[in-house]
MARSE-709959 format. One line per field, with one value per residue (C-alpha): y, z, x. Coordinates in Angstrom, 3 decimals, padded with zeros to 6 digits. Example, Ala and Ser with C-alpha at 12.3 -4.5 7.8 and 13.67 -1.06 7.14 Angstrom:
y c(-004.500/-001.060)
z c(007.800/007.140)
x c(012.300/013.670)
***
This chain:
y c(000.000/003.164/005.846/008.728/012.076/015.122/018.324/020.610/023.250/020.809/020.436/023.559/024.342/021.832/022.639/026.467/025.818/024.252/026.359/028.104/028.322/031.333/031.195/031.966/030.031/027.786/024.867/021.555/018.604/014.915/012.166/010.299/008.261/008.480/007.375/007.743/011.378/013.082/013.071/013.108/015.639/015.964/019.689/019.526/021.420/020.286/018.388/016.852/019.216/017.101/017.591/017.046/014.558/017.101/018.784/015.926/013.737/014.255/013.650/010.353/010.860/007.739/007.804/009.335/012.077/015.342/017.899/021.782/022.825/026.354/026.690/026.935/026.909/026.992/024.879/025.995/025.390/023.926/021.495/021.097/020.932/022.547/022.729/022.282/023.049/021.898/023.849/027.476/026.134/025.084/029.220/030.425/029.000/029.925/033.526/033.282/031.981/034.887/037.488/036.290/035.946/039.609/041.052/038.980/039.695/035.841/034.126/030.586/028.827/028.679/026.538/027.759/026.518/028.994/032.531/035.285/038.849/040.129/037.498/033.604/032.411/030.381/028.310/029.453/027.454/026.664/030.180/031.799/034.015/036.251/037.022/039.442/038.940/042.192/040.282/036.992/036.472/034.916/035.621/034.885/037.703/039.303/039.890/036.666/035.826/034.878/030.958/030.496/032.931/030.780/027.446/028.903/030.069/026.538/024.614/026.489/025.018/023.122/024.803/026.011/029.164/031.054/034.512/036.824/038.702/042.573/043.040/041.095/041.935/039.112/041.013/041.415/037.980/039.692/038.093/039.593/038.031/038.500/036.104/039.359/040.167/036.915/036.952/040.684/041.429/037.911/038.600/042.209/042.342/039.500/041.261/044.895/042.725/040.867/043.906/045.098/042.292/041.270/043.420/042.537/040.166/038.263/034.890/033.197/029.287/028.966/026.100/025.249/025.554/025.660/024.249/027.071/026.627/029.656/028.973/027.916/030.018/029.696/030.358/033.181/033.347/032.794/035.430/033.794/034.634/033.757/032.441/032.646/029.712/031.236/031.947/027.925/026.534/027.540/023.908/024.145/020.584/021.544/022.662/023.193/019.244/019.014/021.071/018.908/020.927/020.793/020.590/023.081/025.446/028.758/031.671/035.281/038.410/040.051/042.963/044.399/047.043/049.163/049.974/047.138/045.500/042.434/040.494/038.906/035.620/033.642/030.227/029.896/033.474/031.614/029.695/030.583/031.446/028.520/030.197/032.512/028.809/028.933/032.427/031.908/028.270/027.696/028.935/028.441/025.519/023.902/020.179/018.924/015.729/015.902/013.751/013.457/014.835/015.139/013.874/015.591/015.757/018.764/017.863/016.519/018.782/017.697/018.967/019.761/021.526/021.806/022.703/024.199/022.448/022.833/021.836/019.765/020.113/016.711/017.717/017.459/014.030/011.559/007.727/006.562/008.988/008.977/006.047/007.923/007.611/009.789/009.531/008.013/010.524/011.827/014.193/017.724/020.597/024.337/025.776/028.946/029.921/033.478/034.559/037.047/034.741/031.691/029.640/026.705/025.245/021.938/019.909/017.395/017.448/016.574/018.940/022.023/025.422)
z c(000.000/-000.839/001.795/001.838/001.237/003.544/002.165/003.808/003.777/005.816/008.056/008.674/009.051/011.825/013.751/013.790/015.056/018.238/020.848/022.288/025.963/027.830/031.848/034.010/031.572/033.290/030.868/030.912/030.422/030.420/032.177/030.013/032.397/036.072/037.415/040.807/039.567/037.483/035.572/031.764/030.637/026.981/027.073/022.971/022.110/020.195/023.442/026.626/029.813/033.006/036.062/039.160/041.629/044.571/042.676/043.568/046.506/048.086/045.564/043.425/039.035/037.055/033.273/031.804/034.490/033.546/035.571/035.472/035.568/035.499/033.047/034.980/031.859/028.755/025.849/024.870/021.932/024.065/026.296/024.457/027.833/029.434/033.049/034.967/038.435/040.049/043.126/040.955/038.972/041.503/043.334/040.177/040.225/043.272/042.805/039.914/041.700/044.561/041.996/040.639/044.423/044.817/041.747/042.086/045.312/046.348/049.678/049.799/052.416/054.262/056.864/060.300/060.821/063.348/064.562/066.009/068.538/066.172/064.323/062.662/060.391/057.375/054.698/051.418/048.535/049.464/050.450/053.658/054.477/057.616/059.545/061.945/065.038/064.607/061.575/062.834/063.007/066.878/067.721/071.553/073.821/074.032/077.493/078.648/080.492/078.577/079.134/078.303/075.371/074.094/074.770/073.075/069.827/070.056/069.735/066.610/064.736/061.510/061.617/058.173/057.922/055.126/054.355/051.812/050.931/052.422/051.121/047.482/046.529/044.694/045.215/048.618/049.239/050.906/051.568/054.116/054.488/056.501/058.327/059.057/055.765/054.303/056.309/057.070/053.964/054.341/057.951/058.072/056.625/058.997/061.789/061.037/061.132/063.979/065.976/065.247/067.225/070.493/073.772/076.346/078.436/075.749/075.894/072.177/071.265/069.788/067.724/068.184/065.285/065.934/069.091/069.354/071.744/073.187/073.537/071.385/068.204/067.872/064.972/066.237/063.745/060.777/062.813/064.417/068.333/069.926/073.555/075.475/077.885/081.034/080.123/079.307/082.127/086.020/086.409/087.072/085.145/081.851/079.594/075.996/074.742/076.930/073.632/070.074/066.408/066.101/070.000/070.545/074.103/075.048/074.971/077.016/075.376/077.851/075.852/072.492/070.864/068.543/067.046/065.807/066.169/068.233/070.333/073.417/074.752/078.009/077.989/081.376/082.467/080.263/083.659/087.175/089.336/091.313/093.950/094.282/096.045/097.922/099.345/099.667/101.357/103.278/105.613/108.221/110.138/108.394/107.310/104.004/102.241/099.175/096.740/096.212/093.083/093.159/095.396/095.665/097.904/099.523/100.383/099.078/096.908/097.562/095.662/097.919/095.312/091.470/090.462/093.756/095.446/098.617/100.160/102.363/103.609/104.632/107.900/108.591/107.493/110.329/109.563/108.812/106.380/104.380/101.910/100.941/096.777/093.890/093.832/097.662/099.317/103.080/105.223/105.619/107.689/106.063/108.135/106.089/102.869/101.308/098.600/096.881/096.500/095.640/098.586/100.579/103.248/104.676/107.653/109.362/111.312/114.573/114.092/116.318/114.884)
x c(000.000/001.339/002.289/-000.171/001.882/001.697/002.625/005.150/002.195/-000.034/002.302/003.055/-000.836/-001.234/001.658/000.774/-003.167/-001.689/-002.170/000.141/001.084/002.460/003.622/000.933/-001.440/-004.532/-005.224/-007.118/-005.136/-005.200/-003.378/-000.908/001.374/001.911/006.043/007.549/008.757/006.638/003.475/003.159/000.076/-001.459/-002.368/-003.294/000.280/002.966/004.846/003.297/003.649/005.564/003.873/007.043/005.667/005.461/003.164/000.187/002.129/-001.192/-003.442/-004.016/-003.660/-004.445/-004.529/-007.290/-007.629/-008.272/-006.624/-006.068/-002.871/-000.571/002.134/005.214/007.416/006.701/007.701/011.084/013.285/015.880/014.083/011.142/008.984/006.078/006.744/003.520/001.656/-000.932/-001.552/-000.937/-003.530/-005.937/-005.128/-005.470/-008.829/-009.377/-009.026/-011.106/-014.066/-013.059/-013.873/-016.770/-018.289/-016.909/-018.528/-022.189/-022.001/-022.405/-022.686/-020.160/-018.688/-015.410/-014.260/-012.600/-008.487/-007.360/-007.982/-006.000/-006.528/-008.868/-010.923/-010.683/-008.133/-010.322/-009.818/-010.904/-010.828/-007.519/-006.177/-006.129/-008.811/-009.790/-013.197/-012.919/-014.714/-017.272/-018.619/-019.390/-022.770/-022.868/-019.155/-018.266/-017.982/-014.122/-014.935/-015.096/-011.835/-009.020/-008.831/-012.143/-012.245/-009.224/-011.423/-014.112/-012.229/-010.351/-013.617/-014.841/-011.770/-013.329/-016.720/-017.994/-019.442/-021.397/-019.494/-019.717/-016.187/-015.641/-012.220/-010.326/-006.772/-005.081/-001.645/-001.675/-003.052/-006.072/-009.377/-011.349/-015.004/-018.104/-020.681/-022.828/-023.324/-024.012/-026.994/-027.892/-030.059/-032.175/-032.854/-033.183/-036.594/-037.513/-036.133/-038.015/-041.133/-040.317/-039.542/-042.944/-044.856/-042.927/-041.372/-039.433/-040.765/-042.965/-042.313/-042.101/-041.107/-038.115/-036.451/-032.905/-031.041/-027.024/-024.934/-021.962/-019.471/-020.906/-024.178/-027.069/-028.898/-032.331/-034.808/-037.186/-039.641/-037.280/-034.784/-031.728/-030.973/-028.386/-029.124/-025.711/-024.584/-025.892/-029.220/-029.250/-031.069/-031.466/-030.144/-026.484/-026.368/-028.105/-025.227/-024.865/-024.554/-027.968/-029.445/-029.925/-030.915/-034.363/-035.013/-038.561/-038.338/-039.519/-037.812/-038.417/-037.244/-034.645/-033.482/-033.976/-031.407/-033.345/-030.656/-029.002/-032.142/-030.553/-032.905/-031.324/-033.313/-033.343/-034.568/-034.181/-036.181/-038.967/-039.758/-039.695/-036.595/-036.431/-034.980/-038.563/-039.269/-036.616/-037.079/-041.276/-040.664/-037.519/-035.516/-032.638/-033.273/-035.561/-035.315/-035.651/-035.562/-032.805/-031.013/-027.561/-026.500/-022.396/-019.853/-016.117/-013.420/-014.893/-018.365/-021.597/-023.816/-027.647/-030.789/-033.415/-035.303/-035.929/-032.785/-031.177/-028.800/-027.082/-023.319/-023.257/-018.949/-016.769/-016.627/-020.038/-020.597/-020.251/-018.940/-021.955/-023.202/-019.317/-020.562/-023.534/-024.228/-025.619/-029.037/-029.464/-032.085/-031.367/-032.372/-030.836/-030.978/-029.939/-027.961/-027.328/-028.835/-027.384/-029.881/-027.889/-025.273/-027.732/-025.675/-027.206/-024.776/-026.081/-025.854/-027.674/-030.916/-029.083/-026.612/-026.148/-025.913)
***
């Protein structure tokens, strides 16, 4: 069979409607072959591009793949070569999608990997990002005292967040987002209608929504709230994993700030102060019936009414009564209850004051 002839001219023609590649271009390419060192890319040009192995040591490329990549270095006349990367390609990309958020003005999600004096450190799309604390939705208070604000901030590591992006400069490496207003324009209209039908002191169910490490945000009638830790429960035992998503309660309205239009909530205030029991039916010297609740090197602390409990100290337990258990009821005395303070001390009926 005879050879079919190509022209010089054809030849010519096909070579120059390759594309051509330029450093700092983002192409699609496919995987040819995968070795211990490198990877061999068909990027539709004239030569394969080589991809080093550190470029993907974390990722897996079989044949067939198709991958993005950034020209590192163009085919030359010397080597012949495109020198490719992966990770350029995938910030390229990355910055791409950052200015189309920034111009549409789109909400998209980031996810929490540190944080700093003035706000979290975040992951986005690869690049480092920044929320400062004033726009977090349900931030934690930077009064709090230090350990725990560092507990706090510790425990929101890996959380994903919906942000939309205050400040973009590729050159800087600057990407400044903002919880607050990924959510601001949804919920204000909400809110100005809210505002219009409750007061302080209504009380309104509420549906949890989101455990923070802070305290719990509730859906108000489509408005989030944030209830903080100590407006949980007047139970010293109900804490924040007592709460689950979905979980129904009531809620009082303790404060409203008209101008922000933030509406602080008490789930706790919702119910009666169990200590209004306390002062209306007991007082020093009287004996109660409890249930032990805690035991510690210290003392014993017994509940001798819904949700209040009293100390009862080691040195007032005589042999008999040191083997006592959780849940065992006994019979107490108060020997001193400080209502300002919310202090019962304890001691037994036979004791002398």
């Amino acid at each position: 069979m005879a050879n079919k002839s190509v022209s010089m001219y054809e030849l010519l023609k096909e070579d120059f409607s390759l594309p051509v590649l330029h450093r700092g271009d983002v192409v699609k390419g496919r995987v040819l072959h995968v070795t211990d060192q490198e990877a061999l890319i068909d990027l539709g040009t004239k030569s394969e591009g080589i991809l080093p192995k550190n470029e993907f040591k974390d990722k897996e490329l079989a044949p067939g793949d198709e991958v993005y990549v950034y020209v590192l270095t163009p085919e030359s006349k010397k080597r012949g070569q495109v020198i490719l990367s992966l990770s350029k390609a995938e910030a390229a990309k990355a910055w791409m999608d950052l200015k189309r958020h920034y111009s549409d003005d789109e909400v998209f999600s980031v996810n929490v990997v540190g944080h700093n004096k003035g706000g979290l450190i975040v992951d986005v799309y690869g690049l480092r990002g920044f929320i400062p604390f004033s726009h977090l939705e349900h931030g934690p208070d930077q009064k709090m005292p230090r350990p725990e604000l560092q507990s706090t901030l510790d425990r929101m590591r890996g959380m994903d967040l919906e942000v939309k992006l205050l400040e973009l400069n590729e050159e800087d490496d600057r990407i400044i987002v903002s919880e607050r207003l990924a959510r601001e324009e949804e919920e204000q209209a909400k809110r100005e209608e809210l505002l219009q039908d409750i007061k302080v002191g209504d009380v309104i169910p509420v549906v949890v929504k989101n455990i923070m490490p802070y305290g719990v945000v509730v859906d108000l009638h489509g408005v989030d709230s944030l209830v903080s830790e100590t407006e949980l429960s007047w139970d010293p035992e109900v804490t924040l994993v007592s709460f689950n998503v979905g979980d129904e309660s009531q809620a009082k309205v303790i404060e409203i700030d008209e101008e922000s239009g933030d509406i602080r909530l008490s789930l706790k205030q919702a119910s009666e102060d169990p200590w209004e029991t306390v002062k209306n039916n007991l007082k020093e010297g009287d004996s109660v019936t409890g249930t032990v609740k805690k035991i510690t090197s210290f003392g014993v602390y017994v509940e001798i009414s819904n949700g209040i409990e009293g100390l009862l100290p080691l040195t007032k337990l005589p042999e008999d009564k040191k083997q006592m258990v959780v849940n065992e009821e006994i019979e107490v005395r108060i020997a001193k209850l400080d209502e300002d303070k919310h202090q019962i001390d304890l001691d037994f009926p036979n004791d002398k004051k």
